[in-house]
PAZAPA-4460 file (N, C-alpha, C; in steps of 0.05 Angstrom, whole numbers, plus 32768, in hexadecimal, padded with zeros to 4 digits):
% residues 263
    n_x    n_y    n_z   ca_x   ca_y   ca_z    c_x    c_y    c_z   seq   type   mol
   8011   7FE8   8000   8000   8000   8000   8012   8019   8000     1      X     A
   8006   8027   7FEF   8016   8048   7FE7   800E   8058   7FFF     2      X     A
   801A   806F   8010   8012   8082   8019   800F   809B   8004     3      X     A
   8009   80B2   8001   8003   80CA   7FED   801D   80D0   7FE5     4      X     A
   802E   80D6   7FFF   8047   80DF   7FF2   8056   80CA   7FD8     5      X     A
   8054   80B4   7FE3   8061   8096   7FCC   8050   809C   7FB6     6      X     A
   8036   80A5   7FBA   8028   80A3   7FA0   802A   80BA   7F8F     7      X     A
   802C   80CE   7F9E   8037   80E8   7F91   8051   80E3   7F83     8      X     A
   8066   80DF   7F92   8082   80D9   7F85   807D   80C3   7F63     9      X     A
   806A   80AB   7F6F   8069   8097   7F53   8059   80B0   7F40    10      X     A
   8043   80BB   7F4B   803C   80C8   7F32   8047   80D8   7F1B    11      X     A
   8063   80E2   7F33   8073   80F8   7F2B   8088   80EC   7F0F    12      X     A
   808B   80D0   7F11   80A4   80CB   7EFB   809D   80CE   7EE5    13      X     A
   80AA   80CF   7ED4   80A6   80CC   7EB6   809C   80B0   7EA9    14      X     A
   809E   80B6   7E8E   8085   809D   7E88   80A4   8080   7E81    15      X     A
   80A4   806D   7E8B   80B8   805E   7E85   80BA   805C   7E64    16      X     A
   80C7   8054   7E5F   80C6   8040   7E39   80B3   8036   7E31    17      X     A
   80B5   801C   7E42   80A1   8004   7E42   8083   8014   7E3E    18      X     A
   8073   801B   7E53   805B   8029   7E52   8057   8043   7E38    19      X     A
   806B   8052   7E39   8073   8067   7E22   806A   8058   7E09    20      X     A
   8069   8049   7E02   8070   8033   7DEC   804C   802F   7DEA    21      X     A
   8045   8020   7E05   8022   8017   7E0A   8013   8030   7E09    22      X     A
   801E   8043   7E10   800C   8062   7E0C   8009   8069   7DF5    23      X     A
   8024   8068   7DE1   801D   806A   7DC8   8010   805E   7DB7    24      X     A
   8009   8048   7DC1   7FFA   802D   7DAF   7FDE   8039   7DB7    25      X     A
   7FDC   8035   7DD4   7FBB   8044   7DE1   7FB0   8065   7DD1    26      X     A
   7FC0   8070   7DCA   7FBB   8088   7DBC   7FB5   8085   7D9D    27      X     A
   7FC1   8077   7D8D   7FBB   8060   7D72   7FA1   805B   7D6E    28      X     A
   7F97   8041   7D85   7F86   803E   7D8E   7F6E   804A   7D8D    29      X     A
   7F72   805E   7DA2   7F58   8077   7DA6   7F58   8085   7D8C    30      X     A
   7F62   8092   7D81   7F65   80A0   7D65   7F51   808C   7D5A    31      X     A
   7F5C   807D   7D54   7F4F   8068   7D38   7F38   805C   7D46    32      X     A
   7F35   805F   7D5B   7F15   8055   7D66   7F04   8072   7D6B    33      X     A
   7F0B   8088   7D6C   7EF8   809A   7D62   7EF5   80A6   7D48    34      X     A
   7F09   809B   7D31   7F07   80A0   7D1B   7EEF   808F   7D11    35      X     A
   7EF9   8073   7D17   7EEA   805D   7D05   7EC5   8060   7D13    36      X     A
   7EC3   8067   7D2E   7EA1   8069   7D34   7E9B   807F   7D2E    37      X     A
   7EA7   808D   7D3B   7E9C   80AC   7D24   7E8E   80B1   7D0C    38      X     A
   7E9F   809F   7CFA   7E9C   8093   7CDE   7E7F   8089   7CD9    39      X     A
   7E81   806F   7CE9   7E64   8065   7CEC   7E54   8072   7CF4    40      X     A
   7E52   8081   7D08   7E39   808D   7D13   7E30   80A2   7D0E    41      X     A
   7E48   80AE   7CF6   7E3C   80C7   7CE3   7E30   80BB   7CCA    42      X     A
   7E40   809F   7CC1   7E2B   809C   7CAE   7E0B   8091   7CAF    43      X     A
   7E0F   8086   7CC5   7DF5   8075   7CC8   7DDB   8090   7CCF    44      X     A
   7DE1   80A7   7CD5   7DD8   80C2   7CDB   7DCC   80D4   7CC8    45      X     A
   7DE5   80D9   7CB8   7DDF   80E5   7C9F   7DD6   80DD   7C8A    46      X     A
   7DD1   80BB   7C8F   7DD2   80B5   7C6E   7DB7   80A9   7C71    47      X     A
   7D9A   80B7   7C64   7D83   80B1   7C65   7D87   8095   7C5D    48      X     A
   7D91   808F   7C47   7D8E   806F   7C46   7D95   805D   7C57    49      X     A
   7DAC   8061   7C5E   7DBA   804A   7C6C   7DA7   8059   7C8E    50      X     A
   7D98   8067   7C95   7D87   8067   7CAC   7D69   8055   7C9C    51      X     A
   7D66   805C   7C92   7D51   804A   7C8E   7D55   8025   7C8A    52      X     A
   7D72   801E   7C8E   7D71   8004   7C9A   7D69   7FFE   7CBC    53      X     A
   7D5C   7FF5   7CCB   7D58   7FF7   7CE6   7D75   7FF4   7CF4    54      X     A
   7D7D   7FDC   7CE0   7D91   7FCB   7CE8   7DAD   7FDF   7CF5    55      X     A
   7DAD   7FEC   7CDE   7DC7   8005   7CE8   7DC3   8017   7CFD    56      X     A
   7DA8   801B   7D07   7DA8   8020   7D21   7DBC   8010   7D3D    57      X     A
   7DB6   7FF9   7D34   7DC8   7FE8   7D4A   7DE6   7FEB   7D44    58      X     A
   7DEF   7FE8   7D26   7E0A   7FEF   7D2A   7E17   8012   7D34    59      X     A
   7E05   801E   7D2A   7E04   803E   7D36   7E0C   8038   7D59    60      X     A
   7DFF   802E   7D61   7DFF   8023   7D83   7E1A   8015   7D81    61      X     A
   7E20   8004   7D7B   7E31   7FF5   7D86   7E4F   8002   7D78    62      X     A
   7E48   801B   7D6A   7E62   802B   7D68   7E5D   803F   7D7C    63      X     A
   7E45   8047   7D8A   7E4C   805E   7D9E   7E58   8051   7DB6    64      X     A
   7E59   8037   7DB7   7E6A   802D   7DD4   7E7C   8020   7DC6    65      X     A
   7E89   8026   7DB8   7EA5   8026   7DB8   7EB7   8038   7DB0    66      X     A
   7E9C   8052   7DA5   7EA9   8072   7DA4   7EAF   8077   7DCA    67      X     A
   7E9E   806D   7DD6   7E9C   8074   7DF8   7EAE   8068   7E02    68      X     A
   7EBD   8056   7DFB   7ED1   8049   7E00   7EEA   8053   7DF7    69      X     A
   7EEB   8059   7DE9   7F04   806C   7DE1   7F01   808B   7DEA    70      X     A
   7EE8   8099   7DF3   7EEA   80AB   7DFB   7EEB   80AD   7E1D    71      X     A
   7EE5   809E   7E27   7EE0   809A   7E48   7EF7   8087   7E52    72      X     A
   7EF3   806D   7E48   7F0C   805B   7E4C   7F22   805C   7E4F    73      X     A
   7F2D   8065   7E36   7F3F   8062   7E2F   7F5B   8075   7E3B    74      X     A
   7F4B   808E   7E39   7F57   80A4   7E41   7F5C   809D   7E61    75      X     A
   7F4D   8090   7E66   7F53   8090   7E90   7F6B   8076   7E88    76      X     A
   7F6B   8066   7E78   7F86   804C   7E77   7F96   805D   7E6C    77      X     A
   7F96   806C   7E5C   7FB5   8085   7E52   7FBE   8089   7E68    78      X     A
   7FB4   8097   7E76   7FBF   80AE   7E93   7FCF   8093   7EA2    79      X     A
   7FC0   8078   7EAA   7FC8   8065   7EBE   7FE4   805F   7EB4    80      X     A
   7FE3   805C   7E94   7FFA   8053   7E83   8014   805D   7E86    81      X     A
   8009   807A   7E83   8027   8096   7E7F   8030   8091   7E9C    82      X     A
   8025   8091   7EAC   802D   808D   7ECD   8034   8077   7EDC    83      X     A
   803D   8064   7EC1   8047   804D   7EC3   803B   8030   7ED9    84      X     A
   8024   8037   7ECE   800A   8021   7ED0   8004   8027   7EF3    85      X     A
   800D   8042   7EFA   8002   8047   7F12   7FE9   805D   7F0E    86      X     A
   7FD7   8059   7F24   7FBD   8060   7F21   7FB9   807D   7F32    87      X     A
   7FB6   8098   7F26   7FBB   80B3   7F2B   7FA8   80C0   7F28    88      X     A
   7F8D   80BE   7F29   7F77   80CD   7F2E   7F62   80C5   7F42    89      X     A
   7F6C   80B2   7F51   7F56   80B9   7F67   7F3E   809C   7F69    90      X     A
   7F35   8099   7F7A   7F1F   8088   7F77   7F05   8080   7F70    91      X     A
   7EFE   809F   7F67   7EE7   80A7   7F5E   7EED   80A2   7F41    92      X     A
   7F03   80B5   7F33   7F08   80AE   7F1F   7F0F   8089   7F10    93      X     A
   7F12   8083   7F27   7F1C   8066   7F24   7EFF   8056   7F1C    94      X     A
   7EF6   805F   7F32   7ED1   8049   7F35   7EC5   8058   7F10    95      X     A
   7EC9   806B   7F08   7EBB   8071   7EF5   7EBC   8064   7EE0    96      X     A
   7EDC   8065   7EE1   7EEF   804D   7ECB   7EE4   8031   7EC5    97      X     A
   7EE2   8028   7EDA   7EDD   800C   7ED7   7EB8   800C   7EDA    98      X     A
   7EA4   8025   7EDE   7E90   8020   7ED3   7E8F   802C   7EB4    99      X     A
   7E97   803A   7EA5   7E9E   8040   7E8E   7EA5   8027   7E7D   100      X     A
   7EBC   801A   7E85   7EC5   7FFF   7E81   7EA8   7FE7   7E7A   101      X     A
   7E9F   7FE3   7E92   7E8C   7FD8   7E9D   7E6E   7FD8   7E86   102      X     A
   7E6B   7FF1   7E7A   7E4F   7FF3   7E6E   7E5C   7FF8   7E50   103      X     A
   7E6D   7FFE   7E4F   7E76   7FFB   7E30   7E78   7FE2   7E24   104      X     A
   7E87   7FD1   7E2B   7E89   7FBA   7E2B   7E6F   7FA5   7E29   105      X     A
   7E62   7FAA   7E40   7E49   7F9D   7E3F   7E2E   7FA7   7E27   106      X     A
   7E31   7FBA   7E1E   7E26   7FD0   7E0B   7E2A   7FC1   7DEB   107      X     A
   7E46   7FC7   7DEE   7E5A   7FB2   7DD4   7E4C   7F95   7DD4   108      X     A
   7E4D   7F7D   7DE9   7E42   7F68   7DE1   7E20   7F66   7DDF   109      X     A
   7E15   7F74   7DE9   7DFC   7F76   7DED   7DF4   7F7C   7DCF   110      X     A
   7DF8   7F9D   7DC5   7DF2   7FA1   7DA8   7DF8   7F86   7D97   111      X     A
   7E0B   7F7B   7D94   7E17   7F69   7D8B   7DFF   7F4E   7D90   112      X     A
   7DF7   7F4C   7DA2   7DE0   7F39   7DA6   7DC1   7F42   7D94   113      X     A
   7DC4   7F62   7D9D   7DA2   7F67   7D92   7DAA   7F67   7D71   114      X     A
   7DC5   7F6E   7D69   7DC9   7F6E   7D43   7DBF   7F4A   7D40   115      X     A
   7DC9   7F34   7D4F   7DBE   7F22   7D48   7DA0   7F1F   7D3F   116      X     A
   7D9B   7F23   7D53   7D7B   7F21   7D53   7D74   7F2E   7D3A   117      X     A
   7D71   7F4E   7D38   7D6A   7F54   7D24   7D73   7F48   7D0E   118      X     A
   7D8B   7F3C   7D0A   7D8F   7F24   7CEE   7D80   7F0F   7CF0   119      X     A
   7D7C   7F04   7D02   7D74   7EE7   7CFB   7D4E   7EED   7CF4   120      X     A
   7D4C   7F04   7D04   7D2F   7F09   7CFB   7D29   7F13   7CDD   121      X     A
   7D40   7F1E   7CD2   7D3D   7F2F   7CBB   7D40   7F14   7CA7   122      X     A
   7D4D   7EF6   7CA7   7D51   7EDD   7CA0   7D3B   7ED0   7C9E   123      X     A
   7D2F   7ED3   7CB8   7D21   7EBC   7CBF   7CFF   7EC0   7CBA   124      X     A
   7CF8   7EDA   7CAF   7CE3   7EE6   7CB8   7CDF   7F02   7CA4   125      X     A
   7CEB   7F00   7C8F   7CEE   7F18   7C77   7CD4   7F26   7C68   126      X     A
   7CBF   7F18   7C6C   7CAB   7F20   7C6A   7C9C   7F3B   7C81   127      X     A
   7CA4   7F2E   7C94   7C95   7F3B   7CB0   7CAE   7F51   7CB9   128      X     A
   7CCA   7F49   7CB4   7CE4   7F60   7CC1   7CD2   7F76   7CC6   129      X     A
   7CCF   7F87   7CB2   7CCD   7FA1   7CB2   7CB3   7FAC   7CC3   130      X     A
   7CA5   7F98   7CCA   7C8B   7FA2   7CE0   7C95   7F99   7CF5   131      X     A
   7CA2   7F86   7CF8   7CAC   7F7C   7D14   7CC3   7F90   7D1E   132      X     A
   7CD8   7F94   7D0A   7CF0   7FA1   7D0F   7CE7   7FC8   7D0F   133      X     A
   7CDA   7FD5   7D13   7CD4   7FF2   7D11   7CEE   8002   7D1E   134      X     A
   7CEA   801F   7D15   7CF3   8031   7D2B   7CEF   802C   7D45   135      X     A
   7CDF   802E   7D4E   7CDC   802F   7D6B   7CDF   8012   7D73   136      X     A
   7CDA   8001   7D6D   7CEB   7FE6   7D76   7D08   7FE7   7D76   137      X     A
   7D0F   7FF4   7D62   7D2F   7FF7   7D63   7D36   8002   7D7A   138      X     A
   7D31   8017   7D77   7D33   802C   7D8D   7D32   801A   7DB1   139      X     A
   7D22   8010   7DA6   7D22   8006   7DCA   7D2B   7FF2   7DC9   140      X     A
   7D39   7FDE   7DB8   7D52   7FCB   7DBF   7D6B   7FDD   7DCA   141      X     A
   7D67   7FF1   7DC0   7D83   7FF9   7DC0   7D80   800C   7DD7   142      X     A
   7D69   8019   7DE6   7D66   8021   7E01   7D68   800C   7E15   143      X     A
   7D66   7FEE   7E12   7D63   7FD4   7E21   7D80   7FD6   7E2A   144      X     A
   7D89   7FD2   7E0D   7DB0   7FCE   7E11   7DBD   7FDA   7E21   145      X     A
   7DB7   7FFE   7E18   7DC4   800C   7E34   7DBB   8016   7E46   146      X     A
   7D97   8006   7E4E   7D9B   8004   7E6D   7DA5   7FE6   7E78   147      X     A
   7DA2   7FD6   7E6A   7DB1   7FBB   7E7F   7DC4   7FBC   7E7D   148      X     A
   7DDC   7FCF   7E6F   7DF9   7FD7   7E6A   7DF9   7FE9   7E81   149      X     A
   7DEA   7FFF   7E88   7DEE   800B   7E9C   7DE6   8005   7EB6   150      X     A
   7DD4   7FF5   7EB8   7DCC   7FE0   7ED1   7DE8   7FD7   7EE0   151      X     A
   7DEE   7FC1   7ECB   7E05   7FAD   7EDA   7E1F   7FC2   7EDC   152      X     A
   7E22   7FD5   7ECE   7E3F   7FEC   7ED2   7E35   7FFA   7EEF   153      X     A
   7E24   800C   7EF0   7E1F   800F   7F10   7E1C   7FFF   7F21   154      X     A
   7E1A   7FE9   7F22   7E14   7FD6   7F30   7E37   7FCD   7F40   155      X     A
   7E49   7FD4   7F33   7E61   7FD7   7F36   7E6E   7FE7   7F52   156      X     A
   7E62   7FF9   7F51   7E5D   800F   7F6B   7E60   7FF9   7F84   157      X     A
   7E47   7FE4   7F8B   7E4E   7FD9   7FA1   7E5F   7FC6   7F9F   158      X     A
   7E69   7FB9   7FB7   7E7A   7F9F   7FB6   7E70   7F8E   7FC1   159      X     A
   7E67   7F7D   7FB1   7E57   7F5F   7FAC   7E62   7F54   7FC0   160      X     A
   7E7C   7F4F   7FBE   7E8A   7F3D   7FCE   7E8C   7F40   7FF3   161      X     A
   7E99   7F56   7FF0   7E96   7F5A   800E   7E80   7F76   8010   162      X     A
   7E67   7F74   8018   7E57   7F89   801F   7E56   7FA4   802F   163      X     A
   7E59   7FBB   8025   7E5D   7FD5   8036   7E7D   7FD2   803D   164      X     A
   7E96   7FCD   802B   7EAD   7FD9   802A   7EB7   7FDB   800E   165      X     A
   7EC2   7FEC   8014   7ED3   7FF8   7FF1   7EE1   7FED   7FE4   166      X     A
   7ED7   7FE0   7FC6   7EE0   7FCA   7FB3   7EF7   7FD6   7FA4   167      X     A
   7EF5   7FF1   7F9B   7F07   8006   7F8A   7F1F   7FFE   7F99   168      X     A
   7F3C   7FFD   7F8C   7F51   8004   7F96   7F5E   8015   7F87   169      X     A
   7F6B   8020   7F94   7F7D   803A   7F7D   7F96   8039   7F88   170      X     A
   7FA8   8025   7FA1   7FBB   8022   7FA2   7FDE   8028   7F90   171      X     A
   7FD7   8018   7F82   7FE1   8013   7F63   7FD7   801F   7F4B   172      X     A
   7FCE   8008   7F47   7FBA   800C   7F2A   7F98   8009   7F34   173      X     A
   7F90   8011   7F22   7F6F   8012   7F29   7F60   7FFF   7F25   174      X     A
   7F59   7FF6   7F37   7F44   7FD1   7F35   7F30   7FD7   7F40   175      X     A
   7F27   7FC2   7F47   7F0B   7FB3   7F57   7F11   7F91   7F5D   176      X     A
   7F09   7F9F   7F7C   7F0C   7F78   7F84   7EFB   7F70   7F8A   177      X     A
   7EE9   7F61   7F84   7ECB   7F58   7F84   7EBE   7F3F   7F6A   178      X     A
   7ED3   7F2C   7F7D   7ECD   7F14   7F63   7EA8   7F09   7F5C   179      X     A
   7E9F   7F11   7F70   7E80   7F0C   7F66   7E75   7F1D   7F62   180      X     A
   7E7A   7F36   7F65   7E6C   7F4C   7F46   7E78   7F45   7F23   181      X     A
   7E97   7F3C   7F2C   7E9D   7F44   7F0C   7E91   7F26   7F06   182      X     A
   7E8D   7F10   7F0C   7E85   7EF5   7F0B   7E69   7EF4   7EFE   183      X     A
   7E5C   7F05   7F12   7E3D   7F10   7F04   7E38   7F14   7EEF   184      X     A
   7E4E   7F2E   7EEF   7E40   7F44   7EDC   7E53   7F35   7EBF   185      X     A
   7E6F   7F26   7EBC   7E6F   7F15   7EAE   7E59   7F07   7E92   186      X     A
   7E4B   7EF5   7EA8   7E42   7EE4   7EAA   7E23   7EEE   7E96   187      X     A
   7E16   7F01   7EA7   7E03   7F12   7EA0   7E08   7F25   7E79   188      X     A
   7E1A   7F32   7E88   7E28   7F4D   7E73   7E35   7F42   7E59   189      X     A
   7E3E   7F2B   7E5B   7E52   7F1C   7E49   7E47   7F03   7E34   190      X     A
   7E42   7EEE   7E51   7E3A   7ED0   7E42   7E1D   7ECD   7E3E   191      X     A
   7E16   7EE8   7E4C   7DF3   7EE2   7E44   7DED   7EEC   7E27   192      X     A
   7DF3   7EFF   7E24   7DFA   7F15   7E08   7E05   7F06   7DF1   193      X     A
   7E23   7EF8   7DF7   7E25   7EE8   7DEA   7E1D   7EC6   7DDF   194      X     A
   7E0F   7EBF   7DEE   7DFD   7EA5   7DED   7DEF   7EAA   7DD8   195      X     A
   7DDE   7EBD   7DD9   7DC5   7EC9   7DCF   7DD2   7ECD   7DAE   196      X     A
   7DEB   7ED4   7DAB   7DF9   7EDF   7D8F   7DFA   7EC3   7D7E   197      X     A
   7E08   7EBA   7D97   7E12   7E98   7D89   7DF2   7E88   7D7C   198      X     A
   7DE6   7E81   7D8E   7DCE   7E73   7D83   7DC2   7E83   7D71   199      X     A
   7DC1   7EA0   7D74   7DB6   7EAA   7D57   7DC8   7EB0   7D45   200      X     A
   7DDE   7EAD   7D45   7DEB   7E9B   7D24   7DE6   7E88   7D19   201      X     A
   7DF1   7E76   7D32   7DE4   7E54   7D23   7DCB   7E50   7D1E   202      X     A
   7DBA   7E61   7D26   7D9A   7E65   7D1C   7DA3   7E75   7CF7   203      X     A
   7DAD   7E89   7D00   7DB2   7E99   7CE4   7DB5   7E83   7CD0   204      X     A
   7DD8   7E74   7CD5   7DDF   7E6A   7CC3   7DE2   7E56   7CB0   205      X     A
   7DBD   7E40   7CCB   7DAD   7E31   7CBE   7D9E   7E3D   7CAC   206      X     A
   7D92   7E52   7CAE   7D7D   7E5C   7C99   7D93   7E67   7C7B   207      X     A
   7DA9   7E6C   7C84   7DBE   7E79   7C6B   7DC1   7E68   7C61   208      X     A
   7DC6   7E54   7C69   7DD0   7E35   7C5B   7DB4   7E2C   7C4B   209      X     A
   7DA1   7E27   7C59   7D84   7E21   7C45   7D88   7E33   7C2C   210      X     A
   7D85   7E4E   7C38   7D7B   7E5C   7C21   7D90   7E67   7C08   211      X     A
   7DA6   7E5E   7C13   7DBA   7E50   7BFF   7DC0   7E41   7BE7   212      X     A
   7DA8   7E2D   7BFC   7DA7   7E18   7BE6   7D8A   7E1D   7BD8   213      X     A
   7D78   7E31   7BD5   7D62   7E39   7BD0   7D6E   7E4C   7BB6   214      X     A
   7D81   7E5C   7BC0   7D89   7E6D   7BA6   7D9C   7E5E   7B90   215      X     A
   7DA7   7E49   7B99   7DB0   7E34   7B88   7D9E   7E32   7B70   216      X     A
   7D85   7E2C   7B72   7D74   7E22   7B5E   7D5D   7E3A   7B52   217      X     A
   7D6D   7E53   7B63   7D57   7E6F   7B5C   7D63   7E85   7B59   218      X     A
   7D57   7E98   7B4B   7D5D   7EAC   7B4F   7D66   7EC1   7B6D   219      X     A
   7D85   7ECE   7B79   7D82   7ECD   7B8F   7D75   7EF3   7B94   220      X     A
   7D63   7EF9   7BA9   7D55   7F08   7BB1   7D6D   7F1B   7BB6   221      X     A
   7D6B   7F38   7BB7   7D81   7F48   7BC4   7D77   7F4B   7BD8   222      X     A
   7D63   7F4A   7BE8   7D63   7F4B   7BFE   7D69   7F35   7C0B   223      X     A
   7D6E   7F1D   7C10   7D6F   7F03   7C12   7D92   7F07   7C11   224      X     A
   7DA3   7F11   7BFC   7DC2   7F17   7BF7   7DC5   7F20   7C0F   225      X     A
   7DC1   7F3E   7C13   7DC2   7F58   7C23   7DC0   7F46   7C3B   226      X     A
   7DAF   7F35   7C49   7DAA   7F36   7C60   7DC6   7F15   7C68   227      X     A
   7DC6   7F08   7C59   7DDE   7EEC   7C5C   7DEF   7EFF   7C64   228      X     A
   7DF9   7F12   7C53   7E15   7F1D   7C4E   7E1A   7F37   7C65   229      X     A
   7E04   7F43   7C6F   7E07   7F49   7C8E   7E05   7F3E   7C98   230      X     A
   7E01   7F25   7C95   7DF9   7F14   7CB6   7E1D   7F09   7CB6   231      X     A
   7E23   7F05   7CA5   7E3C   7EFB   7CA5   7E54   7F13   7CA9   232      X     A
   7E4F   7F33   7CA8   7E5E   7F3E   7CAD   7E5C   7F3C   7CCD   233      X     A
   7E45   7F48   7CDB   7E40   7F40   7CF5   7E48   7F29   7CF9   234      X     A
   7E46   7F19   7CF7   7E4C   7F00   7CFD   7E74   7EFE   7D0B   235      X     A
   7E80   7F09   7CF9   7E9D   7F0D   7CF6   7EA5   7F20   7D0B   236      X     A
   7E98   7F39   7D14   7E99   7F4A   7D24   7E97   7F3D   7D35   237      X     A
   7E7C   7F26   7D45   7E7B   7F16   7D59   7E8D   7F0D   7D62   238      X     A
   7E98   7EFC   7D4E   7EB0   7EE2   7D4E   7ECB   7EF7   7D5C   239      X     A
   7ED4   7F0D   7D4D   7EE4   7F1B   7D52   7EE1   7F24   7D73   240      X     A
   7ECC   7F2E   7D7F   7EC8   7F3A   7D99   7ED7   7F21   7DA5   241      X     A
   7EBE   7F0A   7DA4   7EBF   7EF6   7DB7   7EE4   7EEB   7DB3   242      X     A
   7EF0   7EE4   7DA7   7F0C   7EE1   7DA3   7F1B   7EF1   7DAE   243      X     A
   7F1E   7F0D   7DAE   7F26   7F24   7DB7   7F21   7F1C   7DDE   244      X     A
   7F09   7F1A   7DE8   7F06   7F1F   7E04   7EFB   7F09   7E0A   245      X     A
   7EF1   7EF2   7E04   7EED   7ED8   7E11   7F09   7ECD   7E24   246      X     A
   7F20   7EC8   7E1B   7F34   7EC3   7E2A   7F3C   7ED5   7E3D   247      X     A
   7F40   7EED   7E31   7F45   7F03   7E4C   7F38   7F05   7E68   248      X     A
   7F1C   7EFD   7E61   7EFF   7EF8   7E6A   7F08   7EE1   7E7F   249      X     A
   7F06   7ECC   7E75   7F0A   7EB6   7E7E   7F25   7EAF   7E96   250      X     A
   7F3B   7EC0   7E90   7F55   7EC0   7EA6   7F4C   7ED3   7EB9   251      X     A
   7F40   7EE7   7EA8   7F34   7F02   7EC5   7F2F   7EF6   7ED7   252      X     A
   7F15   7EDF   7ED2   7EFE   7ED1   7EE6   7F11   7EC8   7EF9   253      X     A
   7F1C   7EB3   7EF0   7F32   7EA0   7EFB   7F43   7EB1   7F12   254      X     A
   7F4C   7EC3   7F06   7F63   7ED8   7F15   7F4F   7EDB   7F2F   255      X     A
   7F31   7EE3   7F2F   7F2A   7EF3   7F43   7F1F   7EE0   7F5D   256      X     A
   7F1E   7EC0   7F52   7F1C   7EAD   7F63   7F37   7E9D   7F6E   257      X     A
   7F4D   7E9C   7F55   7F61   7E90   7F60   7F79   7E9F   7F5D   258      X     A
   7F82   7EB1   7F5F   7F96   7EC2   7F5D   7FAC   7EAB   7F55   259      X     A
   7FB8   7E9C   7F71   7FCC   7E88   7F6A   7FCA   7E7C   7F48   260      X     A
   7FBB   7E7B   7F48   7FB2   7E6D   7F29   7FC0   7E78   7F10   261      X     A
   7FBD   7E8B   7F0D   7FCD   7E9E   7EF8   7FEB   7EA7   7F04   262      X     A
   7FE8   7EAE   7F1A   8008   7EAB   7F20   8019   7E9C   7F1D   263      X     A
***
């Protein structure tokens, strides 16, 4: 444990190499992740057509939490970085971090769950999509997402684990120790979101495969094209998340039950 003065002094050094190096990658990073949603969420905005797909509403969403992620996030892991992975703003600022963290993330797999749906329904059900799928149905998947994204991120605030004492540490670096909130909200925020993605692919990619073999012997529909060939771009975005943070995911859990374990 740091007293102020030790933590003052660590704050005070310069940024080592090593981290110098991760700051500049983290700044890369942020750049090109408010370039690339930007991008999306001005086109999906301005461009009467591409708004009149419902569908791009959801990706519109699932680029504003990862525009919020580069704008909230990221910037609080810069500062921890340059200060050579010591944690220099405080505890408040810390708890915000990791609810920022917390609802972005869960935001990201969640949209990623409701884009399913809206595919496999736009597959499965092409006649009816467009009465079933509306504006205002859109609209309130995507109010669903970021309140149960903001649900389980405040929910962060208490500590699950031990009741009425303070989970935040800002010692060092900035955590949370509370293996049955992150276990939860995991569990909830993550594999529930993604369950839901997985079975509505393999739902998807039974019906792509039929109707596959349907346009084999027919003329094929462009709408029928249009909708395989996003389901399969989404599809790839999925695969990519889940690859990306399933393992990280998975040692986190581990770490916060068996520490020895990863050591």
């Amino acid at each position: 444990m740091f007293n102020s003065s030790e933590k003052i002094l660590l704050c005070s050094k310069p940024t080592e190499l090593e981290f110098f190096a991760q700051a500049a990658f983290l700044v890369f990073i942020l750049l090109a992740t408010v370039f690339g949603n930007v991008l999306v969420i001005s086109t999906v905005f301005l461009s009467r057509q591409i708004r009149s797909l419902k569908a791009n509403y959801f990706i519109a969403s699932l680029a504003v939490s990862d525009l919020l992620v580069a704008l909230v996030s990221l910037p609080l892991r810069l500062d921890q970085t340059i200060h050579n992975m010591n944690w220099c703003l405080g505890s408040n600022a810390c708890a915000i971090w990791i609810w920022s963290d917390i609802i972005c993330s869960a935001a990201s797999i969640a949209n990623l769950a409701v884009i399913s749906i809206d595919r496999f329904v736009a597959l499965s059900s092409p006649l009816t999509y467009k009465m079933k799928m509306t504006k205002i149905n859109a609209f309130r998947l995507i109010a669903f997402v970021w309140l149960y994204s903001l649900l389980w991120a405040s929910l962060s605030f208490i500590n699950w684990s031990n009741p009425g004492t303070p989970s935040i540490h800002t010692a060092k670096e900035c955590g949370k120790d509370d293996p049955i909130y992150y276990t939860v909200a995991i569990v909830t925020g993550l594999l529930v979101p993604l369950s839901i993605f997985v079975v509505n692919y393999c739902r998807i990619f039974l019906i792509a495969k039929h109707q596959a073999s349907s346009l084999a012997r027919s003329v094929p529909t462009l709408y029928t094209v249009k909708n395989i060939k996003a389901a399969k771009t989404i599809a790839i975005v999925g695969c990519t998340f889940t690859i990306s943070w399933l393992p990280f995911t998975i040692i986190f859990v581990v770490s916060l039950w068996c520490k020895e374990c990863i050591d």
